[in-house]
C-alpha positions in Angstrom: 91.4 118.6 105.6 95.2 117.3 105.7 97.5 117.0 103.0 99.1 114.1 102.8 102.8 114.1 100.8 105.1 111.5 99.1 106.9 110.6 96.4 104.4 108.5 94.7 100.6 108.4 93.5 99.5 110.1 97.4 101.1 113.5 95.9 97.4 113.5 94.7 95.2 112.2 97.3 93.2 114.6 99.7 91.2 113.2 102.4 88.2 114.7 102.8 87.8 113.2 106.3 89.7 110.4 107.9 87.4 107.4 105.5 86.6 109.2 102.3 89.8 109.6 99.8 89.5 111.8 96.7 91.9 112.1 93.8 92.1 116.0 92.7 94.4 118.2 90.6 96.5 121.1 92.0 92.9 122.8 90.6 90.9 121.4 93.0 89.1 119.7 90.3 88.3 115.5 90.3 90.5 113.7 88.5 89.0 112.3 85.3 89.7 108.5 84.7 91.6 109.6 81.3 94.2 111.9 83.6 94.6 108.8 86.2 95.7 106.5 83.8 98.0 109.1 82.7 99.4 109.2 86.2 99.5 105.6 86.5 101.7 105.4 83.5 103.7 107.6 84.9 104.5 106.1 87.9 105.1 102.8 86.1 107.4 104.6 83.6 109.3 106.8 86.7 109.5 103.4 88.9 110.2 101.4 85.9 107.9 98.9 87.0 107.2 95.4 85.1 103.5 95.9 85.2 101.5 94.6 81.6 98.5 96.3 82.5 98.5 98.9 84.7 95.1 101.4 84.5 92.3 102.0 86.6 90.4 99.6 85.2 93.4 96.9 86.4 93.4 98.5 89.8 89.5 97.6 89.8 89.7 94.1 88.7 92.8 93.8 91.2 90.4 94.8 93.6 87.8 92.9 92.9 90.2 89.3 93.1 91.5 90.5 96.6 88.0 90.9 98.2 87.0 87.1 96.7 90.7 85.6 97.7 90.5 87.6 101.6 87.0 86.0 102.1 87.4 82.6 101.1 84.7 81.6 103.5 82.1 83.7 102.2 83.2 83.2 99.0 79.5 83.9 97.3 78.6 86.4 100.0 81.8 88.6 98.5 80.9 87.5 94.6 77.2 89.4 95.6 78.9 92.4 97.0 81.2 92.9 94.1 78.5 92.3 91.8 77.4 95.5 93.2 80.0 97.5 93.3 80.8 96.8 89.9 77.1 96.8 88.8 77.2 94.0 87.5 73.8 92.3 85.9 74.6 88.8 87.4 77.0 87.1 89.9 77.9 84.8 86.4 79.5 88.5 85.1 81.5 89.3 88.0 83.0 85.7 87.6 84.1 86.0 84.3 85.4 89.1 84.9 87.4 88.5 87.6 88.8 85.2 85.3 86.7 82.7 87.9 85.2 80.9 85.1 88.2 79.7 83.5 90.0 78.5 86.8 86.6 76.5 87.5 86.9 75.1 83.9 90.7 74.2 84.1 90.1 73.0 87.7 87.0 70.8 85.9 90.3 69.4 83.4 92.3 68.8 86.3 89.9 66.4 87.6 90.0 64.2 85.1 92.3 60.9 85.1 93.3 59.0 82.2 
């Protein structure tokens, strides 16, 4: 295993091997999701970054709009694969939750001609 070293959130990251990345303590032990949105607020607070909501669960949704916006053509095929990952019940749920729904509504408004 290498350590890799900077002055941000990688201070923390391990790779296990050169795909798999792994957020531990100095402990060893896995970081809980409590104690990285701890961190996170700490780097927004040390960087003094003009972030509203910066968490894991931001980082997850942030993810989840890149992979739809990077495969435009294969929009549907990337809505599936997200659905997924984020074990989602239903395509329907992952597009509400990344906020498709209401840019397919206000696109629906935009349509409209008086």
């Amino acid at each position: 295993m290498s350590l890799k070293y900077s002055s941000t959130m990688a201070d923390y990251l391990i790779w296990s091997d050169a795909m798999n990345l792994i957020l531990v303590s100095q402990k060893g032990t896995i970081f809980t999701v409590q104690r990285i949105n701890i961190l996170l607020k700490e780097v927004k607070k040390k960087y003094r970054l003009k972030i509203k909501n910066f968490s894991c669960h931001s980082l997850r949704k942030t993810f989840g709009r890149q992979v739809y916006n990077m495969n435009s053509d294969n929009a549907e095929l990337a809505l599936v694969k997200l659905m997924e990952l984020f074990n989602h019940s239903s395509v329907a749920i992952t597009k509400r939750y990344l906020g498709l729904r209401q840019e397919e509504i206000l696109q629906t408004y935009d349509c409209l001609s008086f």
